[in-house]
Backbone as XML, in Angstrom:
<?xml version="1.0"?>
<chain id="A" units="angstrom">
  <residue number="1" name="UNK">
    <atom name="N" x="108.816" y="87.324" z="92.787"/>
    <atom name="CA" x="107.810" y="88.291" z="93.138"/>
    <atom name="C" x="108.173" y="89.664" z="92.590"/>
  </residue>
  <residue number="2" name="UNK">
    <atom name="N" x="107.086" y="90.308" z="92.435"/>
    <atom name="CA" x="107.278" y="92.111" z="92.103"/>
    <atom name="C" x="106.749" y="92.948" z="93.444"/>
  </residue>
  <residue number="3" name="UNK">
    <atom name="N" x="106.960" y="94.166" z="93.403"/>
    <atom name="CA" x="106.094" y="94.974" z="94.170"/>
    <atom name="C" x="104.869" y="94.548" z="94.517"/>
  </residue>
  <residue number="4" name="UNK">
    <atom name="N" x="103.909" y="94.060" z="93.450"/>
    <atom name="CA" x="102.561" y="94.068" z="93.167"/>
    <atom name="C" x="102.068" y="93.224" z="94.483"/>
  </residue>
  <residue number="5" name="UNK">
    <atom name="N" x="103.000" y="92.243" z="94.408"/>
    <atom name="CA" x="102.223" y="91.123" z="95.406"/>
    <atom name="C" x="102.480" y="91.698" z="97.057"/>
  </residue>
  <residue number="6" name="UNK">
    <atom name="N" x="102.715" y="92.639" z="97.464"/>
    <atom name="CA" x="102.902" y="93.197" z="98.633"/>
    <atom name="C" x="101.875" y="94.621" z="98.640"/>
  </residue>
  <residue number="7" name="UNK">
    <atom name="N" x="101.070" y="94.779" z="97.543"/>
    <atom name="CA" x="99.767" y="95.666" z="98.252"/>
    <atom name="C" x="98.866" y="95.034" z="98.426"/>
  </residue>
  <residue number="8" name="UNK">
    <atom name="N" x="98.261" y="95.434" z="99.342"/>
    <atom name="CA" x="96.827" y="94.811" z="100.317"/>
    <atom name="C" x="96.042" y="94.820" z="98.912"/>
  </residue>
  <residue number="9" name="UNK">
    <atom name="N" x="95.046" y="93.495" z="99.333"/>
    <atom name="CA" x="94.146" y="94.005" z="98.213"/>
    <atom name="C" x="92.821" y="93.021" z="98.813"/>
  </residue>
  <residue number="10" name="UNK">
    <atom name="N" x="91.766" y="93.964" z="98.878"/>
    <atom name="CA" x="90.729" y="93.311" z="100.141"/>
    <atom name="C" x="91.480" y="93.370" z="101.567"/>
  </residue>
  <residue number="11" name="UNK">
    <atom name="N" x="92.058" y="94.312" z="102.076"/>
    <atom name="CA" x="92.947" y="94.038" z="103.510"/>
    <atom name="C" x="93.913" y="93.023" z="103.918"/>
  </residue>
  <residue number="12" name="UNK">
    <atom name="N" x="94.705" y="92.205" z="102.541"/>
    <atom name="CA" x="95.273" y="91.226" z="102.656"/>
    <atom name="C" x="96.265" y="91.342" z="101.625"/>
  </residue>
  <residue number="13" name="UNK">
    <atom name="N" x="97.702" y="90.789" z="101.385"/>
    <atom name="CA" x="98.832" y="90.456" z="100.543"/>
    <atom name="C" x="98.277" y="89.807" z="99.616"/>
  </residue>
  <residue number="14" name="UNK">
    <atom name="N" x="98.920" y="89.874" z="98.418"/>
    <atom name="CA" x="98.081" y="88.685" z="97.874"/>
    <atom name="C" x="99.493" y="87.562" z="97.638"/>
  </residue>
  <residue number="15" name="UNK">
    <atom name="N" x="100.418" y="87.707" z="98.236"/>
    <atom name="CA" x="101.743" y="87.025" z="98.943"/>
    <atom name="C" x="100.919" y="86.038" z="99.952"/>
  </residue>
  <residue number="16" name="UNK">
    <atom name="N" x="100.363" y="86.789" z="100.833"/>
    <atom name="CA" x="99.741" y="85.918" z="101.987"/>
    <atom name="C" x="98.552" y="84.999" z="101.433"/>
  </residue>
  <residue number="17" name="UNK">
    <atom name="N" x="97.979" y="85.696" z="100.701"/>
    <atom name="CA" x="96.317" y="84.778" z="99.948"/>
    <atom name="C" x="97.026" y="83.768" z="99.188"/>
  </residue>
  <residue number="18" name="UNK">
    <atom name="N" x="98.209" y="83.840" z="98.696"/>
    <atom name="CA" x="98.791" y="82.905" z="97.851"/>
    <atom name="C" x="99.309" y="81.556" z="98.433"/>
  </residue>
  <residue number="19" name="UNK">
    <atom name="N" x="100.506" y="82.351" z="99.440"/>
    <atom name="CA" x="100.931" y="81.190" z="99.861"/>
    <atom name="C" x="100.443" y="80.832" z="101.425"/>
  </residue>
  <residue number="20" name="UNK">
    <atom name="N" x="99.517" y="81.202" z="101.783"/>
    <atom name="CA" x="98.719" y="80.754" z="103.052"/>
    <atom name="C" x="97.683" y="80.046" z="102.467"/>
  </residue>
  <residue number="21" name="UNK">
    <atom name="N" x="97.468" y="79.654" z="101.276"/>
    <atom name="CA" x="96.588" y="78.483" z="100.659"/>
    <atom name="C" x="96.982" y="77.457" z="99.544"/>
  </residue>
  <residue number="22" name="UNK">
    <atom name="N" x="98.305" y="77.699" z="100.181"/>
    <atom name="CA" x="98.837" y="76.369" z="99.525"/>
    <atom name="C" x="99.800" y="75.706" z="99.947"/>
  </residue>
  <residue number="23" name="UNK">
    <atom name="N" x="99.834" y="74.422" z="99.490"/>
    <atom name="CA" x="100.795" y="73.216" z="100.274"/>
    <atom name="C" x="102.246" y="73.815" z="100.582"/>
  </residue>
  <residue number="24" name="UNK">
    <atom name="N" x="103.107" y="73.131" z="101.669"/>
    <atom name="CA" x="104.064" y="73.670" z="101.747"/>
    <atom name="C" x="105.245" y="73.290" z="101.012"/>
  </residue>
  <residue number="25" name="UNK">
    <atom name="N" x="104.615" y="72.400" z="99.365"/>
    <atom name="CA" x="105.638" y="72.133" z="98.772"/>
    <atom name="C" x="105.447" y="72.981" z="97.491"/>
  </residue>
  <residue number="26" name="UNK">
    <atom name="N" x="104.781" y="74.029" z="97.705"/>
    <atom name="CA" x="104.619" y="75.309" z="96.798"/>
    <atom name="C" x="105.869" y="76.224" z="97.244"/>
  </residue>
  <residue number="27" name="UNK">
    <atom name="N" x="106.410" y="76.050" z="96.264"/>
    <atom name="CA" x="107.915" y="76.753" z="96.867"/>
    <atom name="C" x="108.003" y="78.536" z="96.264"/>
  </residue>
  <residue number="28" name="UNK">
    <atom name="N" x="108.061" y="78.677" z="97.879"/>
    <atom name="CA" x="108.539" y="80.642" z="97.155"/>
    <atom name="C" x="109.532" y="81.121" z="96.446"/>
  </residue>
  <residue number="29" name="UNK">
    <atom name="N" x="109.959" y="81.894" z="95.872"/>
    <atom name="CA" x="110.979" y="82.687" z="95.235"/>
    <atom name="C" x="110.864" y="84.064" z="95.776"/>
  </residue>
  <residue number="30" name="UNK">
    <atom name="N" x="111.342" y="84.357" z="96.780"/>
    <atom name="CA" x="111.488" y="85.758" z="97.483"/>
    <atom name="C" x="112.489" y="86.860" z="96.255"/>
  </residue>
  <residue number="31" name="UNK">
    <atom name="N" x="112.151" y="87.810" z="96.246"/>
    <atom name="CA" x="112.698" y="88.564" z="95.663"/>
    <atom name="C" x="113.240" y="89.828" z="96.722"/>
  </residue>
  <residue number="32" name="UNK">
    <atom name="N" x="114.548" y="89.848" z="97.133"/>
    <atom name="CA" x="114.830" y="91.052" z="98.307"/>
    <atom name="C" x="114.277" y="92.268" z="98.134"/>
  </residue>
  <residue number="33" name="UNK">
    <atom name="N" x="115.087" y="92.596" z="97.015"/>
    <atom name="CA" x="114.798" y="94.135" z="96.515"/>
    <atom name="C" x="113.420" y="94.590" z="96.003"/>
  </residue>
  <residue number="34" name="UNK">
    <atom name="N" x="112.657" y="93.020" z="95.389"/>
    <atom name="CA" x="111.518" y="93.467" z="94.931"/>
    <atom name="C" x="110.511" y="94.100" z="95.912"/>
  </residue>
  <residue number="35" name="UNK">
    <atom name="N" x="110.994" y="92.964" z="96.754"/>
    <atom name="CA" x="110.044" y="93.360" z="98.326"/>
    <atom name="C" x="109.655" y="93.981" z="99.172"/>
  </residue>
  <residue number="36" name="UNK">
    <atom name="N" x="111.351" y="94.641" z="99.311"/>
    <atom name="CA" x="111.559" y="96.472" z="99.733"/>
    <atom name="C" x="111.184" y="97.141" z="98.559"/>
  </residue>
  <residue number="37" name="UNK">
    <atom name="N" x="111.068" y="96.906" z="97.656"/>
    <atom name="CA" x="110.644" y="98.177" z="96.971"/>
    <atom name="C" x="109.242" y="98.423" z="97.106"/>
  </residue>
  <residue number="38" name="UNK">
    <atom name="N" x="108.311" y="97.299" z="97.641"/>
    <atom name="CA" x="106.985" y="96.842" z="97.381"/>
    <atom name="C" x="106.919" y="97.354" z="98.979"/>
  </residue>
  <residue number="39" name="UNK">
    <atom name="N" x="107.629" y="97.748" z="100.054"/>
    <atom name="CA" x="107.039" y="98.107" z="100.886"/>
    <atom name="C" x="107.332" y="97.654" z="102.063"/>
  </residue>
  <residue number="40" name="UNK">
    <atom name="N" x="107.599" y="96.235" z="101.547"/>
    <atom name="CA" x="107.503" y="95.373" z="102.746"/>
    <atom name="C" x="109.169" y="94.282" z="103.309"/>
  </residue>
  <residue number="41" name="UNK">
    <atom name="N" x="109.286" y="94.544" z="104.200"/>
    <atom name="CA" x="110.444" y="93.676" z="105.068"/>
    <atom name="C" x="110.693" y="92.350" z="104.779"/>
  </residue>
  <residue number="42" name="UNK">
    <atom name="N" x="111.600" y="91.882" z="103.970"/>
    <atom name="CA" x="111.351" y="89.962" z="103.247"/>
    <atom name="C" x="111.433" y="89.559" z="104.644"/>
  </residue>
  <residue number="43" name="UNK">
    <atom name="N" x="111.981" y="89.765" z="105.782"/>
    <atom name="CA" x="112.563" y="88.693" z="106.504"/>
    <atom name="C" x="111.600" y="87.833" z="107.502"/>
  </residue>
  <residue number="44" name="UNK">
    <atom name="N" x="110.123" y="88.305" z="107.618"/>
    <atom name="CA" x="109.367" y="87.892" z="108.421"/>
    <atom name="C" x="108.841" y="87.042" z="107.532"/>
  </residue>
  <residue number="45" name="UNK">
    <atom name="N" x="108.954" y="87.271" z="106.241"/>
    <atom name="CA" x="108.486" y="86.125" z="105.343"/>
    <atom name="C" x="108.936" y="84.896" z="105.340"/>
  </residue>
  <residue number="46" name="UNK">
    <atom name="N" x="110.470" y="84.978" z="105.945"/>
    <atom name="CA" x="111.049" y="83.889" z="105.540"/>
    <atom name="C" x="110.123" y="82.920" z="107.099"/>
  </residue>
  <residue number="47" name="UNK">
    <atom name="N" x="110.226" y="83.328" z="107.945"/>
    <atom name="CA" x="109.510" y="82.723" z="109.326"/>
    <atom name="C" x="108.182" y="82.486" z="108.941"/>
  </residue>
  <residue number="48" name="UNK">
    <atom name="N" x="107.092" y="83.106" z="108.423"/>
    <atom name="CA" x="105.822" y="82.713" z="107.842"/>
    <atom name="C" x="106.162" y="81.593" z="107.404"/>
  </residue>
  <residue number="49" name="UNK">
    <atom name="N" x="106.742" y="81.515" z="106.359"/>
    <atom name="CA" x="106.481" y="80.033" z="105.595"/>
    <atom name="C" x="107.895" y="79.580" z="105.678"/>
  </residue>
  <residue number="50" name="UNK">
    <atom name="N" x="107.873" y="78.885" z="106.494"/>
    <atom name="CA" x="109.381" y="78.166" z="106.750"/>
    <atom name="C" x="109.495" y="77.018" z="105.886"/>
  </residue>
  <residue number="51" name="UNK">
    <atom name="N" x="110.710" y="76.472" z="105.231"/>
    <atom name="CA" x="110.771" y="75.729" z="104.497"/>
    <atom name="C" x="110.754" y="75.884" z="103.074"/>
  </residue>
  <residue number="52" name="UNK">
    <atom name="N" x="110.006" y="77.149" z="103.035"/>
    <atom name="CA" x="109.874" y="77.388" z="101.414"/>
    <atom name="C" x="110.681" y="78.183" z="100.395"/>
  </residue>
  <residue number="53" name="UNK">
    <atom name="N" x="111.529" y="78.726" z="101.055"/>
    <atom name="CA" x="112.301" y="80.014" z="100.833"/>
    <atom name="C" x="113.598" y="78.965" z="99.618"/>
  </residue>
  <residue number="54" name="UNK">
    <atom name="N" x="113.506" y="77.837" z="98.740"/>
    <atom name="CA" x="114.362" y="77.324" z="98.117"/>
    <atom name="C" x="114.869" y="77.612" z="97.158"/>
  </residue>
  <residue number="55" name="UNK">
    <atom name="N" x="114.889" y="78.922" z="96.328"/>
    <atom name="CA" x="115.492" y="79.583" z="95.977"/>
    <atom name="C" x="114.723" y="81.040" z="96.117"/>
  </residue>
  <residue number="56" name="UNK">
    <atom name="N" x="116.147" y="81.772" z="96.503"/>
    <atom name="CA" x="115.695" y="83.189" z="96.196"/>
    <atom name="C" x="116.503" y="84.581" z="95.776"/>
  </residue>
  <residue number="57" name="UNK">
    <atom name="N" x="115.932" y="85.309" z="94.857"/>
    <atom name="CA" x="116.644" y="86.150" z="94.683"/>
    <atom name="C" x="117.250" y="87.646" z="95.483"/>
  </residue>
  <residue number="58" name="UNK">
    <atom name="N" x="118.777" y="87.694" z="95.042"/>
    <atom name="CA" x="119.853" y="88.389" z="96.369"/>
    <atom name="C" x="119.778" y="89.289" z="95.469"/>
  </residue>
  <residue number="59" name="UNK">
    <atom name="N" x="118.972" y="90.735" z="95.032"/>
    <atom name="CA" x="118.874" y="91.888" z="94.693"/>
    <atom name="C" x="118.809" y="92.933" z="95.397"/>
  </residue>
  <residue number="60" name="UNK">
    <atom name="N" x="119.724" y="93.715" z="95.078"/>
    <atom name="CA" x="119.921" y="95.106" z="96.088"/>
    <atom name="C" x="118.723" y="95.935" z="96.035"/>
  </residue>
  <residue number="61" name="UNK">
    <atom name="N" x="118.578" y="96.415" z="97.331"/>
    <atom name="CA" x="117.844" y="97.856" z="97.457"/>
    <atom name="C" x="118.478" y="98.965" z="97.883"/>
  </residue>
  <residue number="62" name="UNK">
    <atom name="N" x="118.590" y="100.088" z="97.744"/>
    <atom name="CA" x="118.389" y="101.717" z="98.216"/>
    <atom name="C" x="117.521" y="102.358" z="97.639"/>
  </residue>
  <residue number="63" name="UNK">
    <atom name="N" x="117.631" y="103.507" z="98.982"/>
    <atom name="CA" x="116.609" y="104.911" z="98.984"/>
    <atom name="C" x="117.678" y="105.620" z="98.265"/>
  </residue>
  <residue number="64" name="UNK">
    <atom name="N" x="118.745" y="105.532" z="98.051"/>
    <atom name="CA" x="119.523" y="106.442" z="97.451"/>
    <atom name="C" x="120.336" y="106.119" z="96.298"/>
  </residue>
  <residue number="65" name="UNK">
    <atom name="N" x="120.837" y="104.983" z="96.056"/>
    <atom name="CA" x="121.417" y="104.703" z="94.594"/>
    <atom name="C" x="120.156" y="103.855" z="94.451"/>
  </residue>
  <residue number="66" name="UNK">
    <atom name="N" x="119.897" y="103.651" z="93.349"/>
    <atom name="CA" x="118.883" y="102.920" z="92.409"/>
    <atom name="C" x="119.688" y="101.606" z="91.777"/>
  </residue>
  <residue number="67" name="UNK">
    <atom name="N" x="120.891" y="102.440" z="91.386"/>
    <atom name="CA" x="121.718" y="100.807" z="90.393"/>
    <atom name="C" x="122.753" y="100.392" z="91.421"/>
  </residue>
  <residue number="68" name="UNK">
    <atom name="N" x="122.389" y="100.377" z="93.125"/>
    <atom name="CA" x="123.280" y="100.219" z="94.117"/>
    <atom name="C" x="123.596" y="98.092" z="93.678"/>
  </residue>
  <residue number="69" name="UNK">
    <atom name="N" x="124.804" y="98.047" z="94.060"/>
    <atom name="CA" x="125.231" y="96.918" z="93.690"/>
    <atom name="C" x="124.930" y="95.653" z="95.026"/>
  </residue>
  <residue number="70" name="UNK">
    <atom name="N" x="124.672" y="94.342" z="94.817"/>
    <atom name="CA" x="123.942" y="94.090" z="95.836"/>
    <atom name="C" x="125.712" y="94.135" z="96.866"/>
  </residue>
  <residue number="71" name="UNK">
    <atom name="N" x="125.307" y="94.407" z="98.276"/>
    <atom name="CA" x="126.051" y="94.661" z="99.195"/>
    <atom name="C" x="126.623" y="96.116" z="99.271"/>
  </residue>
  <residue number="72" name="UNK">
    <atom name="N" x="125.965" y="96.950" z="98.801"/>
    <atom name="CA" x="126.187" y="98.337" z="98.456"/>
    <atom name="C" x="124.949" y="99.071" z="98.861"/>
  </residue>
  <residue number="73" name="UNK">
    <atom name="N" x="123.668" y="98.200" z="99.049"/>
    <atom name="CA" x="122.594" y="99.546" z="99.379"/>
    <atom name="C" x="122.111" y="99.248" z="100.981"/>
  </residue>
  <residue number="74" name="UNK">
    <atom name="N" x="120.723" y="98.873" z="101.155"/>
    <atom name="CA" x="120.243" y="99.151" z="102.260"/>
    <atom name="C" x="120.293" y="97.467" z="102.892"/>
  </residue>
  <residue number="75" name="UNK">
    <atom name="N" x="120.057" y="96.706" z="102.109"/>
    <atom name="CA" x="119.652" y="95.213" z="102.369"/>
    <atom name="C" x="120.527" y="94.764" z="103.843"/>
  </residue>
  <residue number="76" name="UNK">
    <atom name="N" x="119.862" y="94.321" z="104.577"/>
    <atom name="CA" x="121.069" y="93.420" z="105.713"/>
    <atom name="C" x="121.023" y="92.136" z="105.188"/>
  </residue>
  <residue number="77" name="UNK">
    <atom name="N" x="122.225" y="91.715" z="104.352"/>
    <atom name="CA" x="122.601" y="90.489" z="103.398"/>
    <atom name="C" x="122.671" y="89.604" z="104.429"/>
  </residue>
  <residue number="78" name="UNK">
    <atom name="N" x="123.483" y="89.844" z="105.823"/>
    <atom name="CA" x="124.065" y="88.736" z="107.238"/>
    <atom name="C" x="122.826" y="88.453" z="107.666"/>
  </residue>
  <residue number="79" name="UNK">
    <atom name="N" x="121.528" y="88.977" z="107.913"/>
    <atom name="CA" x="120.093" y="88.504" z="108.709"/>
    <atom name="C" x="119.519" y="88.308" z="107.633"/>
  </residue>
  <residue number="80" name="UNK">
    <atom name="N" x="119.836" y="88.061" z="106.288"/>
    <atom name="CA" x="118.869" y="87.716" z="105.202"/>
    <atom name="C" x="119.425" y="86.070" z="105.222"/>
  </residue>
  <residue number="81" name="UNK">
    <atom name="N" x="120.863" y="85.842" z="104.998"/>
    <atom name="CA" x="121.251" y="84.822" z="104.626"/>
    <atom name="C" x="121.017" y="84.041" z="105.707"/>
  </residue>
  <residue number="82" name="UNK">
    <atom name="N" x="121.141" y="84.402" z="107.057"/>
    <atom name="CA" x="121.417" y="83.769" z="108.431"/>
    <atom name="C" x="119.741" y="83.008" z="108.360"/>
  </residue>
  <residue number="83" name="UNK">
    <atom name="N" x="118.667" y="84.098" z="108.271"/>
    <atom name="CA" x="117.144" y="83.429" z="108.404"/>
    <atom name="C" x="117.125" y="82.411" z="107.512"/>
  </residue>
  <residue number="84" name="UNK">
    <atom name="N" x="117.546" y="82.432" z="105.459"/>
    <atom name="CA" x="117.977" y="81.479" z="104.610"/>
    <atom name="C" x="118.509" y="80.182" z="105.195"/>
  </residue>
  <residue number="85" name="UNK">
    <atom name="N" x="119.419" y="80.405" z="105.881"/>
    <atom name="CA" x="119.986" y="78.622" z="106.517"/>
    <atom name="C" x="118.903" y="78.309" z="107.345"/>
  </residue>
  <residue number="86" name="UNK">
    <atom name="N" x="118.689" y="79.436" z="108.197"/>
    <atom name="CA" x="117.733" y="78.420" z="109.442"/>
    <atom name="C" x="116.118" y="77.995" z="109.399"/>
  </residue>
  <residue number="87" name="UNK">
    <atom name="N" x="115.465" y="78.821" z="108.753"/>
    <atom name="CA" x="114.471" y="78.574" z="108.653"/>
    <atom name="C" x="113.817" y="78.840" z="106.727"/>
  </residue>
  <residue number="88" name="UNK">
    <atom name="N" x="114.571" y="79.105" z="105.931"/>
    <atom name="CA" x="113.854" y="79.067" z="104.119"/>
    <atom name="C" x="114.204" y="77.433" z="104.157"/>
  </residue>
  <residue number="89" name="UNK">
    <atom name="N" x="115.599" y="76.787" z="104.597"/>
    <atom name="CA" x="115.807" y="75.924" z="103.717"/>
    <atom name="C" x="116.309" y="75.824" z="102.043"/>
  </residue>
  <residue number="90" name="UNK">
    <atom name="N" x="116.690" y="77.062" z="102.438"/>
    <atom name="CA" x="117.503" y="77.703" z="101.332"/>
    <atom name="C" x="118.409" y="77.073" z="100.164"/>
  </residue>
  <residue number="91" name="UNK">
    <atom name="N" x="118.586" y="76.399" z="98.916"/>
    <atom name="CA" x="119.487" y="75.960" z="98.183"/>
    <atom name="C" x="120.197" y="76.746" z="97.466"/>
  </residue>
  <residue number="92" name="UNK">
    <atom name="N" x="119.215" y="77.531" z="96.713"/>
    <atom name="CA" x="119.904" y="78.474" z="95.465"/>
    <atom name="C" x="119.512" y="79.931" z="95.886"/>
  </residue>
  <residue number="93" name="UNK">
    <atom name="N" x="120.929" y="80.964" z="95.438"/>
    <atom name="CA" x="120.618" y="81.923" z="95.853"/>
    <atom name="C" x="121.565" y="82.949" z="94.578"/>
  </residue>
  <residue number="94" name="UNK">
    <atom name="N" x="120.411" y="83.334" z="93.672"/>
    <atom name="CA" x="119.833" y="83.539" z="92.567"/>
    <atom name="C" x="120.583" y="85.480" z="92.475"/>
  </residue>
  <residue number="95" name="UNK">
    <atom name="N" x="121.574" y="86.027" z="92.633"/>
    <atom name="CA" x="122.417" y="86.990" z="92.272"/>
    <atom name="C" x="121.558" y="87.598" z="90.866"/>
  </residue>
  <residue number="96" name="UNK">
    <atom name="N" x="120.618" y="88.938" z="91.309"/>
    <atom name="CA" x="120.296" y="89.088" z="90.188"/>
    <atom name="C" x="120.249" y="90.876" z="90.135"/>
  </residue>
  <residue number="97" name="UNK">
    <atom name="N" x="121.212" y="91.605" z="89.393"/>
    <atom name="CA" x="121.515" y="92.569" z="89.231"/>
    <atom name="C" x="120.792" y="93.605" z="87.995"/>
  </residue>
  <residue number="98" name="UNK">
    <atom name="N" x="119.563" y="94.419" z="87.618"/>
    <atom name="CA" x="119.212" y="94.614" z="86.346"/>
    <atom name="C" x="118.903" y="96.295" z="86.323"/>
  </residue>
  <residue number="99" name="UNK">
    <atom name="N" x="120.569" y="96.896" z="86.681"/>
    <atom name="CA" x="120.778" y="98.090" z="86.214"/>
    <atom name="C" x="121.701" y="98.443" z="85.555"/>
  </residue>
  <residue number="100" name="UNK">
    <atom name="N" x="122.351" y="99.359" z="85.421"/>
    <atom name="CA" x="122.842" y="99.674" z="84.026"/>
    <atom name="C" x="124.142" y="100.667" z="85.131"/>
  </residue>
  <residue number="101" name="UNK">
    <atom name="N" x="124.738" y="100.052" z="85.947"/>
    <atom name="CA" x="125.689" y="100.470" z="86.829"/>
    <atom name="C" x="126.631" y="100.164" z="85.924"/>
  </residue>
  <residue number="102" name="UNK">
    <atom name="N" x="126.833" y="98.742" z="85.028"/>
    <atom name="CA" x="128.024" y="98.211" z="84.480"/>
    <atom name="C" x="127.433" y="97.346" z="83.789"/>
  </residue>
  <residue number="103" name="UNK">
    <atom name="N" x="128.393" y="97.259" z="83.238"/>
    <atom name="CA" x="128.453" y="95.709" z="81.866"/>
    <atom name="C" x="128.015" y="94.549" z="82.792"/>
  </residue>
  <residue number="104" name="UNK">
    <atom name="N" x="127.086" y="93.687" z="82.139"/>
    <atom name="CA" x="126.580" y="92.474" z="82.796"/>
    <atom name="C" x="127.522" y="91.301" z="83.469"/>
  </residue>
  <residue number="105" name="UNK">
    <atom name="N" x="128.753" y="91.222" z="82.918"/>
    <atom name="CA" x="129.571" y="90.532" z="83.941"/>
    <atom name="C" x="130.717" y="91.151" z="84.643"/>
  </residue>
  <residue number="106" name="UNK">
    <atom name="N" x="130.852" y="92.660" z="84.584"/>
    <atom name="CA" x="131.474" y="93.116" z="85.779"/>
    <atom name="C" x="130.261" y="93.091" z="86.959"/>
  </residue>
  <residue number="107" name="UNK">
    <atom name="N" x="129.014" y="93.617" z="86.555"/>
    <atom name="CA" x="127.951" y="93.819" z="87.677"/>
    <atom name="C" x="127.923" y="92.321" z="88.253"/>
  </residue>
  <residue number="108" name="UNK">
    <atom name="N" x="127.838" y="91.190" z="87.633"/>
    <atom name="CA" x="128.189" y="90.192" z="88.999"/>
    <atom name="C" x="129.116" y="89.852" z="89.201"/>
  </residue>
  <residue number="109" name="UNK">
    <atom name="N" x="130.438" y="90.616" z="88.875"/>
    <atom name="CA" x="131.730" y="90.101" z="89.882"/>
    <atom name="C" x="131.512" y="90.904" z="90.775"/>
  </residue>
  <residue number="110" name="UNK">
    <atom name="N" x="130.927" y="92.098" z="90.606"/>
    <atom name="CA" x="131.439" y="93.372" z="91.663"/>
    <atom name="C" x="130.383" y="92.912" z="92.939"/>
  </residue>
  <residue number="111" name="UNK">
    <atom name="N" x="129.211" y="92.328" z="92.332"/>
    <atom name="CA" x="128.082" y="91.642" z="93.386"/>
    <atom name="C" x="128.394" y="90.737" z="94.343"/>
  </residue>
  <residue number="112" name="UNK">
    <atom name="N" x="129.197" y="89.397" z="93.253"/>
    <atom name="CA" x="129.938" y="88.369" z="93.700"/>
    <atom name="C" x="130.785" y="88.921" z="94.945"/>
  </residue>
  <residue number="113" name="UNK">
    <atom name="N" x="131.868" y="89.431" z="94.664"/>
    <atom name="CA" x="133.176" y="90.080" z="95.641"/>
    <atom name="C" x="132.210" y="90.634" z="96.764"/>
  </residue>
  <residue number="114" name="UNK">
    <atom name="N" x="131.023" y="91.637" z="96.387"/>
    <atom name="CA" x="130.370" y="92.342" z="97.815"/>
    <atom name="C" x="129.944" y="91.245" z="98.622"/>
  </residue>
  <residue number="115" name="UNK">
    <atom name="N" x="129.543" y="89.807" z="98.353"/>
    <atom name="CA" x="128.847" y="89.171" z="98.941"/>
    <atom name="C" x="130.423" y="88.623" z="99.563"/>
  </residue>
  <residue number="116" name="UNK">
    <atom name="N" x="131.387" y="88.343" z="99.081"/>
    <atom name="CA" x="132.516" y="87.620" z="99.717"/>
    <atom name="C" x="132.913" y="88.198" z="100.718"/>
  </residue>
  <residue number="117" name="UNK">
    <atom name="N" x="133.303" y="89.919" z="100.800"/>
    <atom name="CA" x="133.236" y="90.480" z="101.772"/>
    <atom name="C" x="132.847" y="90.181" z="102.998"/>
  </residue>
  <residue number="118" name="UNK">
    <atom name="N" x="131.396" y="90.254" z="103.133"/>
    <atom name="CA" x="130.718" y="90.105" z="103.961"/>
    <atom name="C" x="130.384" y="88.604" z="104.357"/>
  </residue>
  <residue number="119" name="UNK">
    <atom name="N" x="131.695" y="87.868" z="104.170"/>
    <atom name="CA" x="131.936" y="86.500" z="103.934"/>
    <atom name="C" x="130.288" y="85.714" z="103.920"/>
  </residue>
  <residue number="120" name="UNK">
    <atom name="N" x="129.236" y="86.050" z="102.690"/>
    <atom name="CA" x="128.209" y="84.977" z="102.266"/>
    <atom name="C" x="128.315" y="84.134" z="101.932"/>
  </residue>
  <residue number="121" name="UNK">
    <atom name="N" x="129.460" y="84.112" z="101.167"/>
    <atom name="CA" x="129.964" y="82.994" z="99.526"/>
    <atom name="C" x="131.112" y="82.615" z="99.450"/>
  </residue>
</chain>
């Protein structure tokens, strides 16, 4: 997902028009950061459509660094991953970093290690 799909459009998501009309083996790809950036809170999403959440992407957000590294900005990674086991059905969880903080494979060790921290991984 981008921003896009989290403005109303006709008084409705078009997140919600999407996947509130289709089977529940239409599988989402949540995007964290895209989501907060778009406005909106992923985590009630994951409870809307339970089951579908089978892969999704672990991208950082802040209001204050922009190239914040994931486990470095605003995201609560522990109630993202925790809703992921219990109710996405979660398999793959898609580490996707696309700022210019660092060279492309320090930015996912340094991602990697933040998520170990906070023992995710």
């Amino acid at each position: 997902n981008h921003s896009v799909e989290f403005a109303a459009m006709d008084g409705e998501l078009p997140w919600d028009t999407f996947y509130g009309n289709t089977k529940k083996e239409v599988v989402m790809q949540l995007d964290v950061g895209n989501a907060i950036g778009g406005g909106v809170d992923p985590l009630p999403y994951l409870y809307k459509y339970p089951e579908r959440a089978i892969t999704v992407h672990v991208k950082e957000h802040s209001k204050s660094d922009p190239d914040a590294f994931v486990g470095e900005g605003d995201v609560n990674w522990k109630a993202f991953f925790a809703l992921c086991r219990a109710v996405g059905s979660t398999e793959w969880y898609i580490v996707e970093y696309e700022r210019r903080g660092a060279p492309p494979l320090e930015s996912v060790e340094r991602c990697l290690n933040n998520l170990r921290k906070l023992r995710l991984v």
